[in-house]
C-alpha positions in Angstrom: 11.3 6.1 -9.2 9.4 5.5 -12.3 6.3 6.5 -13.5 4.9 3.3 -12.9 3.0 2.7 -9.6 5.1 0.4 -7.4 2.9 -2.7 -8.0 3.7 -2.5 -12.1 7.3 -2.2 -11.2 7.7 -5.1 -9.0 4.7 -6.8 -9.2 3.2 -7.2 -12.1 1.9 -10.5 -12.1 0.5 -10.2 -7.9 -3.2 -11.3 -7.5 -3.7 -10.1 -4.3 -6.9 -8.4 -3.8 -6.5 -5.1 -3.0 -2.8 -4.1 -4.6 -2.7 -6.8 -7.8 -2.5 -6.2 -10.9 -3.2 -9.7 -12.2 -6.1 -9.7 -10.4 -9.1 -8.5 -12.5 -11.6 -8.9 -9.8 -10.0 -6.9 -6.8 -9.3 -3.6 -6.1 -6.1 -2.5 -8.0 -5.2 0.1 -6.4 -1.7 2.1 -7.8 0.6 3.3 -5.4 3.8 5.8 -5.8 6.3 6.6 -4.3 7.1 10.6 -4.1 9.3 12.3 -1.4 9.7 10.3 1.6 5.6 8.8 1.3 4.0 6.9 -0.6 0.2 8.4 -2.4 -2.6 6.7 -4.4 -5.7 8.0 -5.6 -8.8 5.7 -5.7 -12.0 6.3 -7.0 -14.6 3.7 -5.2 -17.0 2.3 -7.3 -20.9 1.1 -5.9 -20.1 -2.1 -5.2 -17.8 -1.6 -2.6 -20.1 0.3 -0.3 -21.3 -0.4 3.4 -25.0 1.9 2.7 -25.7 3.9 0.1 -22.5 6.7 -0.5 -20.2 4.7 2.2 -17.2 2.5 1.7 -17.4 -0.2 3.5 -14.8 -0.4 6.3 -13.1 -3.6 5.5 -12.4 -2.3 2.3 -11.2 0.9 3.5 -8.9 -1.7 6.2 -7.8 -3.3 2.8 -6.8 -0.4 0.9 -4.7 0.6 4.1 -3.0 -2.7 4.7 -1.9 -2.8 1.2 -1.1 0.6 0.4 1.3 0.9 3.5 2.7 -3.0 2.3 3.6 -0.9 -1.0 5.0 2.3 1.4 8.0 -0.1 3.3 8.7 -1.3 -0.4 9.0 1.9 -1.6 11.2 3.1 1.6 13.1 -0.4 1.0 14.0 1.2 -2.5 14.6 4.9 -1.5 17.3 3.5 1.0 18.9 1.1 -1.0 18.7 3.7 -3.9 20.9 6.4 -1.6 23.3 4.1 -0.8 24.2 4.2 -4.7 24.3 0.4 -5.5 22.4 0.6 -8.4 21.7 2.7 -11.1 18.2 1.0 -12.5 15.2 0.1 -10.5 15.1 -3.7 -12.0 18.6 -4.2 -10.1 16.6 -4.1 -7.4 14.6 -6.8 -5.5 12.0 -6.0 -3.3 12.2 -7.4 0.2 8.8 -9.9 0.5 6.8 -8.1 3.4 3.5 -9.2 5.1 1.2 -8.0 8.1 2.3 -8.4 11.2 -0.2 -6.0 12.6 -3.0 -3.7 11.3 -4.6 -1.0 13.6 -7.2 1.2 12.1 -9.4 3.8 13.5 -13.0 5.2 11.8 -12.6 9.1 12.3 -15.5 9.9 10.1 -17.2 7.9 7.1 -15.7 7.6 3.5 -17.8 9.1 0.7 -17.8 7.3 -2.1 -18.7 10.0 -4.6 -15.3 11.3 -5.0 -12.3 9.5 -5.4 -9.6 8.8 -2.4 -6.5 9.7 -1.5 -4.5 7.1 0.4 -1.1 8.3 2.2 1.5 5.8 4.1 4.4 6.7 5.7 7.1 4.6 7.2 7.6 5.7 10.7 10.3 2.8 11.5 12.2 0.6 9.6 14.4 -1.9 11.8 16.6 -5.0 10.3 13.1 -6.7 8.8 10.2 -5.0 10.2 8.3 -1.7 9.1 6.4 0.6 11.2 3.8 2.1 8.7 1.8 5.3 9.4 -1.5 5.8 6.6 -4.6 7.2 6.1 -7.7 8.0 3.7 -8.9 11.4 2.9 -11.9 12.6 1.2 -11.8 16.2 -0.3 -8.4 16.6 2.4 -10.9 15.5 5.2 -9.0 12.1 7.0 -11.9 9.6 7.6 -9.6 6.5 8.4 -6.1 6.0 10.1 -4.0 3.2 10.3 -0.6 1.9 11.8 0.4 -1.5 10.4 3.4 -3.7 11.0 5.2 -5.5 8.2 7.6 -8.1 8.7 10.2 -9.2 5.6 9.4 -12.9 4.8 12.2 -15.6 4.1 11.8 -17.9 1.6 10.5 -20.7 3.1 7.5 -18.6 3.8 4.3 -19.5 1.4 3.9 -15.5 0.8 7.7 -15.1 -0.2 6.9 -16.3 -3.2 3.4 -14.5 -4.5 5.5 -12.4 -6.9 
């Protein structure tokens, strides 16, 4: 994989809130793919606090659900990658995945005065759908966990297209 994060390699022009990098106003958060998982490292700023020193949880949920959108793309790629059918990543198309389903459990609260880590694991991939496993550590102490569903979109659907 490059040394790009995953959203500058197939993304680039995504305005989604939490993952795009068009988007000047959202949370831009980088995500790469190394091993068999996919890391980013966030540094929260003020603004995006519950209380004072807190991240608010629907931005932590947001983080999550995009972050583990970015870890079934980066599996998608591993795969097709060791099946040797292509020999660049632009050869490649990502498939065009969306929540199905977002579970996330508050283990402790997130700090906000150091940055993040964000982990995401596929636990399942079957024909369309992605079984994602994440979760955010401060200072290697998890303080939210997810499991999120992703479903590959066809093109009919209005998300298939956001790229």
């Amino acid at each position: 994989m490059s040394a790009l994060c995953l959203q500058e390699v197939f993304a680039p022009n995504s305005t989604c809130f939490g993952c795009g990098p068009a988007n000047r106003d959202g949370l831009r958060i980088q995500s790469f793919w190394e091993g068999n998982k996919a890391i980013c490292n966030w540094k929260p700023q003020q603004k995006y606090e519950a209380f004072q020193g807190y991240l608010n949880g629907g931005i932590a949920s947001t983080l999550l659900d995009c972050h583990c959108n970015w870890a079934a793309i980066g599996y998608s790629h591993a795969q097709f990658a060791k099946q040797g059918r292509h020999t660049e990543e632009k050869s490649w198309t990502p498939p065009k995945t969306v929540t199905a389903e977002l579970k996330v459990d508050f283990v402790a609260p997130t700090s906000t005065a150091d940055e993040i880590a964000i982990l995401a694991e596929v636990i399942s991939a079957v024909g369309r759908r992605f079984e994602v496993a994440g979760l955010i550590s401060v200072n290697k102490q998890v303080t939210v966990r997810c499991l999120a569903k992703f479903v590959a979109v066809k093109s009919d659907h209005p998300a298939h297209h956001r790229w």
